[in-house]
Each structure stands twice: as structure tokens, then as C-alpha cells.
C-alpha positions in Angstrom: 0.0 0.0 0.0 2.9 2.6 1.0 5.3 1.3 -2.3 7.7 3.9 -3.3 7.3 5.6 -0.4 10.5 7.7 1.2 9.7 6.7 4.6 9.2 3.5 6.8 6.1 1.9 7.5 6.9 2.3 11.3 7.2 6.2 10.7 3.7 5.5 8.7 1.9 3.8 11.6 3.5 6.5 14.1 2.2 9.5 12.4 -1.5 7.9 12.0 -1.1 7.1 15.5 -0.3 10.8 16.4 -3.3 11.9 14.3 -5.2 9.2 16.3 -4.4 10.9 19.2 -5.8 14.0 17.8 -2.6 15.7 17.4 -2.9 18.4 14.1 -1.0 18.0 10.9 1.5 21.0 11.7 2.2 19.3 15.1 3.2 16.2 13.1 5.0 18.4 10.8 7.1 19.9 13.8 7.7 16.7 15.9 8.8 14.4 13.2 9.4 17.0 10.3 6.8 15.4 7.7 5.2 17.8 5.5 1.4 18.2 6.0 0.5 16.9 2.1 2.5 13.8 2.6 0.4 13.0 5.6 -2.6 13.9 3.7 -1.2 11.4 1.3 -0.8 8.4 3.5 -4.3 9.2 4.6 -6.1 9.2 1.4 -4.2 5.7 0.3 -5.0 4.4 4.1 -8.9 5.3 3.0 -8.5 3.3 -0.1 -6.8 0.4 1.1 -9.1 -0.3 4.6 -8.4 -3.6 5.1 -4.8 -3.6 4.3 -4.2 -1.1 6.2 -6.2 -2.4 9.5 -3.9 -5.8 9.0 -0.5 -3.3 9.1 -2.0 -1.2 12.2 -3.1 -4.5 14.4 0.6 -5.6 13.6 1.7 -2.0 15.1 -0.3 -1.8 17.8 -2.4 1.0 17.5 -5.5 1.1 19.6 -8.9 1.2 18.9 -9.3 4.8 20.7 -6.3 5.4 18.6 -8.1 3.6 15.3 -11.8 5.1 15.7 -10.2 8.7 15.9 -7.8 8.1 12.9 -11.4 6.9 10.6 -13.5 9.8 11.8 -10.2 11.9 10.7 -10.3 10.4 7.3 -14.1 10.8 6.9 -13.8 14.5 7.1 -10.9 14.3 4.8 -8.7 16.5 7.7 -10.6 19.5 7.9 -10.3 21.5 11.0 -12.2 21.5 13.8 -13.6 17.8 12.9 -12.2 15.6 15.5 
């Protein structure tokens, strides 16, 4: 799902996560130094890939809390305000 992507599937998984814990795009972009639109990215191929990308997040860890919030993130496509 993440071919040809610069970074590592754990930095992936650790930056939904951080969404998941209802943390903003810029705060991702200052803690780990990931642009915004390549988080956007991830998101929109995570939202076309569900069930692969469920299989890659059980293997991670991420809770359900964690999970729930990341979906409701993706159903609002990241706009403010929406978590």
C-alpha cells in the first residue's frame, strides 16, 4: 500500500497514531518533520486500502481509541475542527 514511499512503514503507523491521538498536521510536521500533504497522502491511500491497512496497524499496535479517531479523521478528509 505505502510502495515507493520515502519513509518507513513504522514512521507511517507512528504518524496515524499521532493523528489518532488528535494531534494536528502541523504538530506532526514539527515533531517528526513530515510535510502536512505527505500525511494527507498516507491518509487518502489508508482510506482506499481499509483492510490492508487495519492488517498493518493490528501488527503496530495502535489502539482502537487510537483507530476510531484516525477513521473519523479520514471521513472529514482533515478538515479543522472535525475531530
Amino acid at each position: 500500500m505505502f510502495y515507493r514511499c520515502c519513509h518507513t512503514e513504522d514512521e507511517i503507523v507512528e504518524c496515524m497514531s499521532m493523528l489518532g491521538d488528535h494531534n494536528s498536521l502541523a504538530a506532526i510536521h514539527r515533531i517528526k518533520g513530515i510535510k502536512e500533504e505527505t500525511v494527507m497522502k498516507w491518509l487518502e491511500k489508508a482510506s482506499n486500502h481499509v483492510g490492508q491497512f487495519e492488517r498493518i496497524v493490528r501488527k503496530k499496535k495502535l489502539s482502537r481509541v487510537q483507530f476510531d479517531a484516525l477513521w473519523t479523521y479520514v471521513e472529514h478528509k482533515g478538515e479543522k475542527g472535525q475531530i
